[in-house]
C-alpha positions as CSV (number, residue, x, y, z in Angstrom):
1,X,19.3,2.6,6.9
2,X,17.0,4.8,9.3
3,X,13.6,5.1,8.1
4,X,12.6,1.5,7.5
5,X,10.3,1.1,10.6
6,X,6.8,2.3,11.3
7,X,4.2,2.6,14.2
8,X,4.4,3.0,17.6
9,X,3.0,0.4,19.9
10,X,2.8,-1.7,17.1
11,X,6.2,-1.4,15.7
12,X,7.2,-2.8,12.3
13,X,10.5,-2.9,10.6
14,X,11.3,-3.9,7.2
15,X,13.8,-5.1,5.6
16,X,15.3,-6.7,2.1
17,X,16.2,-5.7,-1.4
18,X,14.0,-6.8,-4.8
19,X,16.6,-8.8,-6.1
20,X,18.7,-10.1,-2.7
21,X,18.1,-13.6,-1.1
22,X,15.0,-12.5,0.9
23,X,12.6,-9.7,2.6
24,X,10.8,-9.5,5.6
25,X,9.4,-7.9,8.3
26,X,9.9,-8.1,12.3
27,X,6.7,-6.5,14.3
28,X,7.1,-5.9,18.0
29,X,4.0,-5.3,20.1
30,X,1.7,-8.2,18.9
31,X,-1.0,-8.5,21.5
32,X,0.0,-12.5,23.2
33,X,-2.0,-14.9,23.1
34,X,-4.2,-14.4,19.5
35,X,-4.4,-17.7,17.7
36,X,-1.9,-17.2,13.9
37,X,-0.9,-19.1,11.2
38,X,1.5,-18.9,8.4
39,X,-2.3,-19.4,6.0
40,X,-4.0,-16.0,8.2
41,X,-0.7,-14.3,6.3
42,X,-0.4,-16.3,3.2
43,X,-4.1,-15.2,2.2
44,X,-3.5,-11.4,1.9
45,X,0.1,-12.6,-0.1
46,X,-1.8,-13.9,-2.7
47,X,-3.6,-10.9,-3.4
48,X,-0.3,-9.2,-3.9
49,X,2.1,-11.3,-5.5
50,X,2.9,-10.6,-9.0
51,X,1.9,-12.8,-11.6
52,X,-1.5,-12.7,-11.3
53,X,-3.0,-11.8,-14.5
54,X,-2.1,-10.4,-17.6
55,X,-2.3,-6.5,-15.9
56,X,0.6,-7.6,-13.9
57,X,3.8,-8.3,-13.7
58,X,5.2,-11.4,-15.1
59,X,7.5,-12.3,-12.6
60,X,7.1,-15.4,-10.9
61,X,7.3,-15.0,-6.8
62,X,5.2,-17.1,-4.8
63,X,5.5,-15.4,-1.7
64,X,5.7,-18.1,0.5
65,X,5.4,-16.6,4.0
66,X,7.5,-17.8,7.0
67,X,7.3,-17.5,11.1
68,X,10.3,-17.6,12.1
69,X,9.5,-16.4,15.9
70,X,7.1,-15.0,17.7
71,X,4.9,-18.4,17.8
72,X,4.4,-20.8,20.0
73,X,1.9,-23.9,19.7
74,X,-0.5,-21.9,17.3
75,X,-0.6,-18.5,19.1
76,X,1.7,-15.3,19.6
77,X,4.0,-15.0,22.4
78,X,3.9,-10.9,23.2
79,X,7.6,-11.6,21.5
80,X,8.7,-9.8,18.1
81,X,7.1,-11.8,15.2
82,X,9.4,-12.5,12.6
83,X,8.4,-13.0,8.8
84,X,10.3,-14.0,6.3
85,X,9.7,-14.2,2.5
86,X,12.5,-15.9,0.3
87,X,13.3,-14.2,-3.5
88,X,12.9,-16.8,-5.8
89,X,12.8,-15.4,-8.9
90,X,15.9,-12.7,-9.2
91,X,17.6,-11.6,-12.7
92,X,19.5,-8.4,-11.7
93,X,20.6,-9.1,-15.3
94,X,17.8,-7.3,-17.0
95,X,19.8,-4.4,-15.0
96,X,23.1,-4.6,-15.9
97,X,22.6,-2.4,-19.5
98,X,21.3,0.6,-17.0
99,X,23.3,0.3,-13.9
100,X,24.9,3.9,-14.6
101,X,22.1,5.1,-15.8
102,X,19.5,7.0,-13.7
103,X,15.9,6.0,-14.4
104,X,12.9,8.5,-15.0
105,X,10.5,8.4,-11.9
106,X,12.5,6.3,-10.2
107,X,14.8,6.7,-7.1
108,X,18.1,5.8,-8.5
109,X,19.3,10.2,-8.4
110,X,17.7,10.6,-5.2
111,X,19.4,7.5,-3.7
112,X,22.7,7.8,-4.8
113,X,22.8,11.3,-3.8
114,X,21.5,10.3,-0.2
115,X,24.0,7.4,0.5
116,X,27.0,7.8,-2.1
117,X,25.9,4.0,-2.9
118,X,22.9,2.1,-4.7
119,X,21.4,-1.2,-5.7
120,X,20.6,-1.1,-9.1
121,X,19.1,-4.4,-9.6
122,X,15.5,-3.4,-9.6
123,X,15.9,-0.2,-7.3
124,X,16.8,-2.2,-4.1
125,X,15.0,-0.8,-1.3
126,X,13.3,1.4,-3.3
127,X,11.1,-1.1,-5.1
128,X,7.8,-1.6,-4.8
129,X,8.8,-5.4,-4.4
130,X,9.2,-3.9,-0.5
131,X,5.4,-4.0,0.1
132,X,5.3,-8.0,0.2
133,X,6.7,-7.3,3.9
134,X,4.1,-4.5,4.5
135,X,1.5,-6.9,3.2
136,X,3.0,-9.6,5.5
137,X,2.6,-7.5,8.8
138,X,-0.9,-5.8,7.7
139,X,-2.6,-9.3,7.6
140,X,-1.6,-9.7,11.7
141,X,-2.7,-6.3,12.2
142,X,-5.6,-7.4,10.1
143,X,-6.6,-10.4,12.6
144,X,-6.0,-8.1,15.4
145,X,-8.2,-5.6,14.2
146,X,-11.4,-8.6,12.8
147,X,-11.4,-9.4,16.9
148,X,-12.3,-5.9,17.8
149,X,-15.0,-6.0,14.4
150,X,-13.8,-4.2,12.1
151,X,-13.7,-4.6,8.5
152,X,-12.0,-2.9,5.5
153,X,-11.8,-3.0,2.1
154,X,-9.9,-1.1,-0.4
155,X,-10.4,-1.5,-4.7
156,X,-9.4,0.4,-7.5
157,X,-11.8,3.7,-8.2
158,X,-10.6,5.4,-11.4
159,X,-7.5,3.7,-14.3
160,X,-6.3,5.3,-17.0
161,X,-9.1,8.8,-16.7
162,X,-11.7,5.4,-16.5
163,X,-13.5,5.7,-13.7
164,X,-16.4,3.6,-11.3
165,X,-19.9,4.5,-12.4
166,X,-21.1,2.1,-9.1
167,X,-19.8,0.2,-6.5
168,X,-20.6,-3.4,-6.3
169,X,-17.5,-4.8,-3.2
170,X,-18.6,-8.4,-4.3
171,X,-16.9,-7.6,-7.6
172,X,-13.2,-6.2,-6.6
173,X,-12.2,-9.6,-6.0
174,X,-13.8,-10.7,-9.3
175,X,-11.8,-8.7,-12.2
176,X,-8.1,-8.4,-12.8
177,X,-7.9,-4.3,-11.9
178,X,-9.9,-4.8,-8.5
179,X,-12.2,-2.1,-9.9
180,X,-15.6,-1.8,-7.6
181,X,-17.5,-1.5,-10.7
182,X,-17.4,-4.9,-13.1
183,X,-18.4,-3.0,-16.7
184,X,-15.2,-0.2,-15.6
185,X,-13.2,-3.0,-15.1
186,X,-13.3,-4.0,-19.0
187,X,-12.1,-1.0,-20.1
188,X,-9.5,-0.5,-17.6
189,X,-7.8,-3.7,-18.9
190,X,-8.2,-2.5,-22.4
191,X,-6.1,1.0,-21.4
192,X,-3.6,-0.9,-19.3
193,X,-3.4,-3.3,-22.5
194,X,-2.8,-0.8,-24.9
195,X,-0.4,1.2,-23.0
196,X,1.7,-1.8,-22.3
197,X,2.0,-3.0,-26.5
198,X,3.5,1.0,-26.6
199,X,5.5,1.1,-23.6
200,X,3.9,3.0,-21.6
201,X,1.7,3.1,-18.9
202,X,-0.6,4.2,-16.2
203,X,-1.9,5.5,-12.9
204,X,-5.1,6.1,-11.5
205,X,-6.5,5.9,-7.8
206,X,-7.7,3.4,-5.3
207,X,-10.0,4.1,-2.6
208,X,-10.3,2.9,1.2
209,X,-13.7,2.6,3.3
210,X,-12.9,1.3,6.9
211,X,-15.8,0.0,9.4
212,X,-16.7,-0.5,13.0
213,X,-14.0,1.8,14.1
214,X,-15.0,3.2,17.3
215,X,-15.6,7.1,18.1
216,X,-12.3,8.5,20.0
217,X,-9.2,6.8,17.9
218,X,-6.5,9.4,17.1
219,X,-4.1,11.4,19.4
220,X,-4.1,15.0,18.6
221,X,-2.4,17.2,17.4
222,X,0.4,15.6,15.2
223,X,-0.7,11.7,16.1
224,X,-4.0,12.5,14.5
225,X,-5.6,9.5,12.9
226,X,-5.7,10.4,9.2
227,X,-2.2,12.2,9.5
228,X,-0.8,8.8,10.6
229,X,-3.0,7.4,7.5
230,X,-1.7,9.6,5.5
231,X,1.6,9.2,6.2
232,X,1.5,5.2,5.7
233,X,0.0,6.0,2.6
234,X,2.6,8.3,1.0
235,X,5.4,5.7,2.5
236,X,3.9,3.6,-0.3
237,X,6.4,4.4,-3.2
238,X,3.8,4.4,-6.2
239,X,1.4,7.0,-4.2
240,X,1.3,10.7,-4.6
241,X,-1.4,12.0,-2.4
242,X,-4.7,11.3,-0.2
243,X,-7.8,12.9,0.5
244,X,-10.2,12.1,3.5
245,X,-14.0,12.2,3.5
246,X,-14.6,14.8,0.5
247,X,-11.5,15.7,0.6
248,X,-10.9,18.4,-2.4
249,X,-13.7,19.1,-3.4
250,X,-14.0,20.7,0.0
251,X,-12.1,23.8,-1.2
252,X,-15.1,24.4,-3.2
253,X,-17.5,24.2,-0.9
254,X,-19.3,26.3,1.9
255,X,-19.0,25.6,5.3
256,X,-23.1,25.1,5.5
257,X,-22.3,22.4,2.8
258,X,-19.5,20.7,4.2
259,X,-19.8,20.9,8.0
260,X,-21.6,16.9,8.7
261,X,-24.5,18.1,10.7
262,X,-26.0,15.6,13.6
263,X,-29.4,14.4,14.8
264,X,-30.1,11.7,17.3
265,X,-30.0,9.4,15.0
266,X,-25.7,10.3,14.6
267,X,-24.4,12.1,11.6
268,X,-26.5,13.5,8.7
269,X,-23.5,13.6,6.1
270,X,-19.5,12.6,6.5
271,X,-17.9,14.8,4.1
272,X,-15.3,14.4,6.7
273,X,-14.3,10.7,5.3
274,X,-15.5,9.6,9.4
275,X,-12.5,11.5,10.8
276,X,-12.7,14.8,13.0
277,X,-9.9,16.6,14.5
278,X,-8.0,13.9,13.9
279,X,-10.1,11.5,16.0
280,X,-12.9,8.8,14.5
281,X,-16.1,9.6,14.8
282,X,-17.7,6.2,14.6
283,X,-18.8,6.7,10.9
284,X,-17.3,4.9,7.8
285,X,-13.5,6.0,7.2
286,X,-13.2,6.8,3.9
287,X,-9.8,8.2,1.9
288,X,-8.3,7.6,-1.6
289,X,-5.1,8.0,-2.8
290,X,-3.8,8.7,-6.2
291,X,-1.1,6.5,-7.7
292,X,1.1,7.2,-10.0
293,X,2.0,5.7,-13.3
294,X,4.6,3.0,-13.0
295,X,8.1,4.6,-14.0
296,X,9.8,1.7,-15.8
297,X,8.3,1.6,-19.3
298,X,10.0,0.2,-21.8
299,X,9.3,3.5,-24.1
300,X,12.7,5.4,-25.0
301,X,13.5,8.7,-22.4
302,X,15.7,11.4,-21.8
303,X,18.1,11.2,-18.6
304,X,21.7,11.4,-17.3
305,X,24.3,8.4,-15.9
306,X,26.5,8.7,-13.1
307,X,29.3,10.5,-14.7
308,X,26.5,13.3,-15.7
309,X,26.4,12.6,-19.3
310,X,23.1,12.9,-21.3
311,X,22.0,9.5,-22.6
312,X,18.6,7.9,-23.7
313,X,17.1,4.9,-21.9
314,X,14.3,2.2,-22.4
315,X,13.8,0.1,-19.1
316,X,13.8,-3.5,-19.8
317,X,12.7,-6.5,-17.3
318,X,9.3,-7.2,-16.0
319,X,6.5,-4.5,-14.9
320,X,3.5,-3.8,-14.4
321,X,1.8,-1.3,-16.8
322,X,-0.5,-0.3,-13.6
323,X,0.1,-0.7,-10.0
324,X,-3.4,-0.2,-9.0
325,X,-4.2,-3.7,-8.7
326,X,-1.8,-5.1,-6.6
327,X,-1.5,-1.7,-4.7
328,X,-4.7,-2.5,-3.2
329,X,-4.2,-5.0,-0.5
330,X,-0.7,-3.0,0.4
331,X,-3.1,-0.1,0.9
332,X,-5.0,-2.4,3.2
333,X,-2.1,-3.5,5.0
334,X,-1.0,0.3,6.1
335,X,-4.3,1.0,6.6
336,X,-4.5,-2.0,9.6
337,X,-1.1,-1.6,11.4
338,X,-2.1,2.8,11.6
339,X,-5.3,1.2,13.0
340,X,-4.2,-1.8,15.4
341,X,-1.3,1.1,16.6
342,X,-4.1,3.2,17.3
343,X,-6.5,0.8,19.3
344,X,-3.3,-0.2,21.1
345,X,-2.4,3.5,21.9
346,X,-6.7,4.1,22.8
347,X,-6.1,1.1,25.5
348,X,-3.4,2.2,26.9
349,X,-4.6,6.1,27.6
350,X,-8.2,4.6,29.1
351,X,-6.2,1.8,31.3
């Protein structure tokens, strides 16, 4: 299946289905010689793996991370690293009532379509159970990038039309949502709550500030730093769009308001989310990205099956009623291989 890797001098490749034996991920261009462990990886697993709270998914996957190569007496080699993470709790059961049918918001049209062929048992490759491996690879890049000092921290903004009144990062970690503002939190899990005991469910949007990323990362004109962002965001299947800096609001501004003036002290404003002409301009990356509610609800819909006859279906199994929460650290994880690629890219233009 072509379109499962990502980067370019930091290569990943994905691979795995939500209800098969196991997924992982194989990155190629690891800088040698950087001290890893299978507990640098497993720390960013547990922020994703489902379970967590009641806002999540009740499915029990411990995400147990593997190295299978790539290692050698505590540090990288320079070879391919290879991560695996067994499935441990499959039930392509709660499938088998729907495997004809095609599911609202979901890929199941789209895939069949593409390949003649689909994995019904929890959409396959099409499942957001795919971003364990993306989480997996992100916290290298992650270790990668903390060397070179730079820092990152993604949380949910806005749930349900709730949205932050503050942002307090000492918090995210704190409350079930990841929400940046503790008294927003509440009533996010109140919406999600309530949506879930009628079937239904939510979206909302989770921002991303990045610092001590150096002026001069980004290769113009179609490498450019936030269209590679951009377009590790939308590979996330739950995401719908991105906005930089100010982002749009900026169509309804004037050029005097927008354009980030400078002093000698650096930048007077960054409406540009720390991004110009593609290329960092020293300043705090900022971009946010709206996520979409989670298609399988358990609420009655309209669709068609396979033989293109109308039928009504009500998705069983187990889902979260919001994928902002554990969307967070996978928007992390994008965020820090685009990065890592970038620095390695930057190094290799100045050498």
């Amino acid at each position: 299946m072509a379109g499962s890797s990502f980067g370019t001098m930091l290569r990943i490749t994905t691979f795995g289905e939500s209800h098969g034996e196991a997924i992982g991920v194989i990155l190629d261009g690891v800088t040698p010689g950087v001290e890893l462990s299978e507990a640098d990886i497993q720390t960013q697993m547990d922020r994703r793996k489902p379970g967590q709270s009641t806002v999540t998914t009740p499915r029990k996957e411990y995400d147990i991370v593997r190295i299978l190569s790539g290692l050698f007496e505590g540090k990288t080699t320079g070879a391919p690293l290879f991560l695996m993470l067994d499935n441990k709790e499959m039930n392509p059961s709660d499938y088998e009532t729907i495997r004809e049918l095609y599911r609202p918001g979901h890929a199941d049209y789209t895939y069949e379509r593409k390949y003649g062929i689909r994995d019904y048992r929890g959409s396959g490759r099409a499942s957001g159970r795919e971003t364990a491996a993306r989480v997996a690879a992100g916290a290298v890049a992650r270790k990668l990038l903390a060397s070179r000092g730079v820092e990152l921290t993604a949380y949910t903004k806005e749930i349900g039309g709730i949205a932050c009144k503050r942002f307090v990062e000492s918090e995210i970690e704190r409350n079930p949502v990841r929400a940046c503002d503790p008294e927003a939190a509440k009533s996010m899990v109140n919406v999600i709550d309530r949506l879930a005991r009628e079937g239904d469910s939510c979206g909302g949007i989770v921002e991303c500030r990045i610092r001590g990323v150096m002026p001069g990362l980004g290769d113009p004109v179609f490498d450019k730093l936030d269209a590679d962002l951009a377009k590790a965001m939308l590979s996330i299947g739950a995401v719908k769009g991105i906005e930089f800096g100010a982002g749009f609001d900026s169509a309804g501004m004037r050029g005097s308001e927008h354009n980030d003036g400078m002093n000698r002290f650096g930048f007077a404003s960054n409406n540009a989310g720390g991004i110009v002409g593609g290329i960092s301009t020293g300043q705090e990356i900022v971009f946010r990205v709206a996520v979409k509610p989670t298609s399988s609800i358990s609420r009655p819909q309209q669709t068609l099956d396979s033989s293109g006859r109308e039928r009504t279906i009500s998705t069983k199994g187990r889902h979260d009623p919001c994928i902002c929460p554990r969307i967070v650290p996978v928007v992390e994880a994008m965020a820090c291989l685009v990065l890592e690629d970038h620095f390695k890219r930057q190094a290799a233009l100045r050498s």
